[in-house]
Structures are given as C-alpha cells and as structure tokens.
N, C-alpha and C positions, 0 to 999 in steps of 0.2 A: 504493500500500500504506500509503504513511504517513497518507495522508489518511484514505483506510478507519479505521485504527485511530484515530486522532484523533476520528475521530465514534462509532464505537464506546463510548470511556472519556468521551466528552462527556456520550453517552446514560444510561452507565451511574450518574455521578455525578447525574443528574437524576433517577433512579429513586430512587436512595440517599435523596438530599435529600427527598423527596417519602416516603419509610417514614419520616424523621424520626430516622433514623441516630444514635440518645442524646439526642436531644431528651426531654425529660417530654411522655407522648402527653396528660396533664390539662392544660385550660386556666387550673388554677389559679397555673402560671407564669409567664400574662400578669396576673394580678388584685392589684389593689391598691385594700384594705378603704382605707373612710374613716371613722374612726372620733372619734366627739366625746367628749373626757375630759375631766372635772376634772380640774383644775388642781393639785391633788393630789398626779394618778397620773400625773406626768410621769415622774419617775423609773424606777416599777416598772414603767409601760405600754410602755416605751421597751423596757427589757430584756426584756418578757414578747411586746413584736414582734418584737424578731429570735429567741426561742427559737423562736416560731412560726412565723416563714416559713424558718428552717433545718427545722426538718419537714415543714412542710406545702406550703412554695413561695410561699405566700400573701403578698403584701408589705404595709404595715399604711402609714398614713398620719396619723397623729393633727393634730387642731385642740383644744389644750387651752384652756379657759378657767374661767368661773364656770360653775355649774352652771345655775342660771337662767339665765342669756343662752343656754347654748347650746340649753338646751331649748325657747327662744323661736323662738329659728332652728329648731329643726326644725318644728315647728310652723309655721313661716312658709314651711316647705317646702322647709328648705335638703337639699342634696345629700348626705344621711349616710347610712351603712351598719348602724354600730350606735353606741349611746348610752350611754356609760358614767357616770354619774350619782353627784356626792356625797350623796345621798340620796334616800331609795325613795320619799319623796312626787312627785318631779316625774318620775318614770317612770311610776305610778300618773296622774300628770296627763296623760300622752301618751297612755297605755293606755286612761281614758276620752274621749279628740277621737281617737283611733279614728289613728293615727300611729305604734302600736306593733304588731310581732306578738305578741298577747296572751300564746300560749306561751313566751317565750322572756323572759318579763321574770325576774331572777335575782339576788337578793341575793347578794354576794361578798364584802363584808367590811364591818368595824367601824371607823370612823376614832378617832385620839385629837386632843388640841390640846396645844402646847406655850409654855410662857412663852419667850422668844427673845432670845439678845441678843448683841454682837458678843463675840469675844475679847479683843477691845483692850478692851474698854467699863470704865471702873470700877465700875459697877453690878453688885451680884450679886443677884439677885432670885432668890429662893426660891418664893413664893408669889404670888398677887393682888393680895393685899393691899399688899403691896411697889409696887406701881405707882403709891401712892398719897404719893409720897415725892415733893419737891418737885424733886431731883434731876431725874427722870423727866420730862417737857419734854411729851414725842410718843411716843403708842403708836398702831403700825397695826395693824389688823383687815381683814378680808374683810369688806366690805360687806354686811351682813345681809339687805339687802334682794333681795339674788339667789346670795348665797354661803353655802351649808350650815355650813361651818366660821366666817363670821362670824358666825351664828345664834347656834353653838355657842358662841365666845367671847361673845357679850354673854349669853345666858343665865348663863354662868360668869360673871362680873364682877355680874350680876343677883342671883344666888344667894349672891355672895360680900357682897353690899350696895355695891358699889361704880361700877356704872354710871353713874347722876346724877353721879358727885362730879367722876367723869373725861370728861365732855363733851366740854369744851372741850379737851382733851388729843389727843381721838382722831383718828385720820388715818384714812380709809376707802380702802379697795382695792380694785383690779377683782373678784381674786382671791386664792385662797393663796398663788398663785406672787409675785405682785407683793406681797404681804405682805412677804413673805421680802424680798425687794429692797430693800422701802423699809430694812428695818433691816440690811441688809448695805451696803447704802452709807451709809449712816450719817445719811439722811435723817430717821428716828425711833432714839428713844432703845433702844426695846423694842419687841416687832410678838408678836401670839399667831398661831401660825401651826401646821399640820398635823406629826404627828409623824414622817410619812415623807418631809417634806422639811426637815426640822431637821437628821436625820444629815447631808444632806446641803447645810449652808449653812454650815459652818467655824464654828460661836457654840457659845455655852454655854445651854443649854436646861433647864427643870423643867416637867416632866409638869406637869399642870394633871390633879387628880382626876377621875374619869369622874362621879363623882356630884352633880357641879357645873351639868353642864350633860344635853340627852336625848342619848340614844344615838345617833352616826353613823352609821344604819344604808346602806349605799351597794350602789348595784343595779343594773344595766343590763340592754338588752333591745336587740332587732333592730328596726330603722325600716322600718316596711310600705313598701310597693312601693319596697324594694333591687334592682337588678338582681344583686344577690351575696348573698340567702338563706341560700343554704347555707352560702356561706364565711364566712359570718356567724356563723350558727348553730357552725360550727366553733371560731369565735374565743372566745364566751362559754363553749365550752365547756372549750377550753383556761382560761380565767381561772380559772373555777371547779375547774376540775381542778387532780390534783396539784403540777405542775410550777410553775401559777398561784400555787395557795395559798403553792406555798414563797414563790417571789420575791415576794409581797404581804406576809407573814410576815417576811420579811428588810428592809423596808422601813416595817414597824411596824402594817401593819396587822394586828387580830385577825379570826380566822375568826367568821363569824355563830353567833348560837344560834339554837336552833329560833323562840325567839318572833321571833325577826326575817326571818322570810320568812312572816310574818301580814300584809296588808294595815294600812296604818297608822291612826291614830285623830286627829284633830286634837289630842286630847291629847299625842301622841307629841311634835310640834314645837309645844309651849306649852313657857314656865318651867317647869322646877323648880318645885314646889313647897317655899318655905320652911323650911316644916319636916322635909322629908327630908333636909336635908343638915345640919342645925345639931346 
C-alpha cells in the first residue's frame, strides 16, 4: 500500500512539474537582451533594465563603451541584440551596411556636456574659457575621433576659440565614462564630460551652452539577425516610452524634437558655425 501511494504522488508531482505549476509559461524568462550603450547611458540604462525585466521578465545585459567602437563591433559582426547609440549618425551608418532593422531605428533623447571638476579641487570654473588659466594643467575629453560627446566638447572649445591654444593640455579618453575617471581620480585637472553622469560623479559641474556645440541627437535600433526580435523591439520601446523618458529625464537627458528624428545632414556633425554663437 505504501509503495502504491509513493508512486502515485511520485506521478502526480511529475505531471504538476510538466503544466509548469507558477512557472511564466513565456520564454521571455529565460532571455537575456545584449545590448551595446554608450557610455553615457550607464546610469539610466542600468535603472531602465531592471524596471524592464521587473515587467516584462526580460533580463538586459549591457556592454557600454564609445559609441564608435561599439558600432564597429557590430558591424564586425559582434553578438548584439540592440544598439543604443550616442548619436543618430552611426545608427544611420548601420542602417545603410544593411546591420540594422531599418524599422526600429528610434531617436530617444538629446544629450548635454558639462565643465567637471573634483570637490576638493580649488579651481572653480565657470565657463570654457576658464580652462584657459595656467592653473588648469590637464583637461580630459572623449576622444572625438569615435566618441559623440568628444565631438561635442571640441566643437564647444572650437566655437569658444579655444581648441588650438589647449592642445597640448588635452588628455583623450576611451569614453565619457573614463572621462569622468580621469578627473575623479584626480589624474586631470578638469574633464568635459556628459550631463547624466556628472550628477553622478560627486564634483562641481557648469552646463556648457547647447549653442556651443551641434545637437546630441542619440538613437538606437535593433541589430538584424537577433535571435530576440521581438524582445528587442520590446526594449526600445520601453526606452522611448513613458517610464523610459522619465528615468532619461531624471538623468538629464532632454526628450527629442520633431527635427531630430529627420535623417541627418553632414552638416549636423560639422562646427558650429562662428557666427551663430558670438
């Protein structure tokens, strides 16, 4: 008899197991996006992946770096899901080598740049031009040559007239992230760096005018043959959604306007124009 029933509840808990007894019957709670951010959006992206796999189950996995390198790696074919991009030219670049799903490319916000510098530091710099003071030793930047936001600081310093005079001054960075590092360790004197990771670097900070440099307009899209499409498409569309726009909002970025989900112009990343800002 005892053995009777012993195989009985044996059976039955096999059945059980097999209906999936409060399991999630979606496979979305095996999946975990891989997703390439600037260096930027480590903050917000952070936060904006656990709001989304507490909803959606979806587990998120970020590789942040510069924007150009990582859009180099995909392009080289590396194993990403979706591409979150400090700017809509190098999504556009994916979008024609045929790497992106063309629907899904999505402008999602406006970055700023910030003057940056420790709280210890006896320097108080106000403006650009202030870096121009012999105090001032080493200023890091995001390397222009693949970083959006170092674009944007040397156009600002370009516009300000002060590029050439601080060459030899300037410390190049992978990224915004390592920006921020060089002048929180106290490697550089001052580092221009993004305004959504300023609040979060413990220093004292001044905006850097928007009409200094072109608009950060920053955008991301789904990488053609993902085996996770859909949970892809899900992701950007949380970003861009309400919930997104707060937590990018509370992080400094601003929402897009309409001219910034036009297709760009090489104009767009040139200088300033001189006389627009004087």
């Amino acid at each position: 008899m005892n053995r009777s029933f012993y195989g009985c509840f044996l059976a039955a808990c096999i059945i059980l197991a097999g209906c999936g007894g409060g399991a999630v019957p979606d496979s979305a709670s095996t999946v975990t996006l891989t997703i390439s951010a600037a260096a930027d959006l480590g903050p917000a992206f952070r936060e904006i992946g656990g709001l989304f796999e507490g909803q959606t189950g979806i587990k998120t996995s970020f590789n942040f770096g510069s924007t150009g390198q990582l859009a180099q790696q995909i392009e080289q074919g590396a194993p990403v899901d979706l591409f979150a991009a400090a700017d809509v030219l190098r999504i556009d670049d994916l979008v024609s080598k045929g790497r992106i799903v063309p629907d899904t490319r999505k402008v999602y916000a406006l970055g700023r740049i910030t003057l940056w510098t420790r709280t210890d530091s006896p320097l108080r710099l106000e403006r650009l031009e202030d870096l121009l003071r012999p105090e001032v030793r080493r200023i890091a930047i995001a390397n222009p040559d693949h970083a959006p936001y170092g674009v944007a600081a040397r156009q600002a310093m370009e516009s300000a007239g002060i590029w050439e005079r601080l060459q030899d001054r300037l410390v190049l960075a992978e990224n915004a992230q390592q920006t921020l590092q060089y002048a929180q360790t106290g490697n550089v004197d001052a580092a221009i760096v993004p305004l959504s990771l300023s609040n979060q670097g413990g220093g004292r900070w001044a905006l850097v005018p928007a009409e200094l440099h072109r608009p950060i307009v920053q955008a991301l899209a789904v990488i053609k043959g993902t085996a996770h499409e859909r949970e892809a498409r899900q992701f950007a569309d949380f970003v861009t959604g309400p919930q997104g726009e707060k937590v990018l909002s509370k992080y400094g970025f601003a929402p897009p306007t309409p001219r910034d989900f036009a297709p760009p112009t090489p104009r767009d990343f040139a200088p300033p124009d001189q006389e627009s800002v004087q």
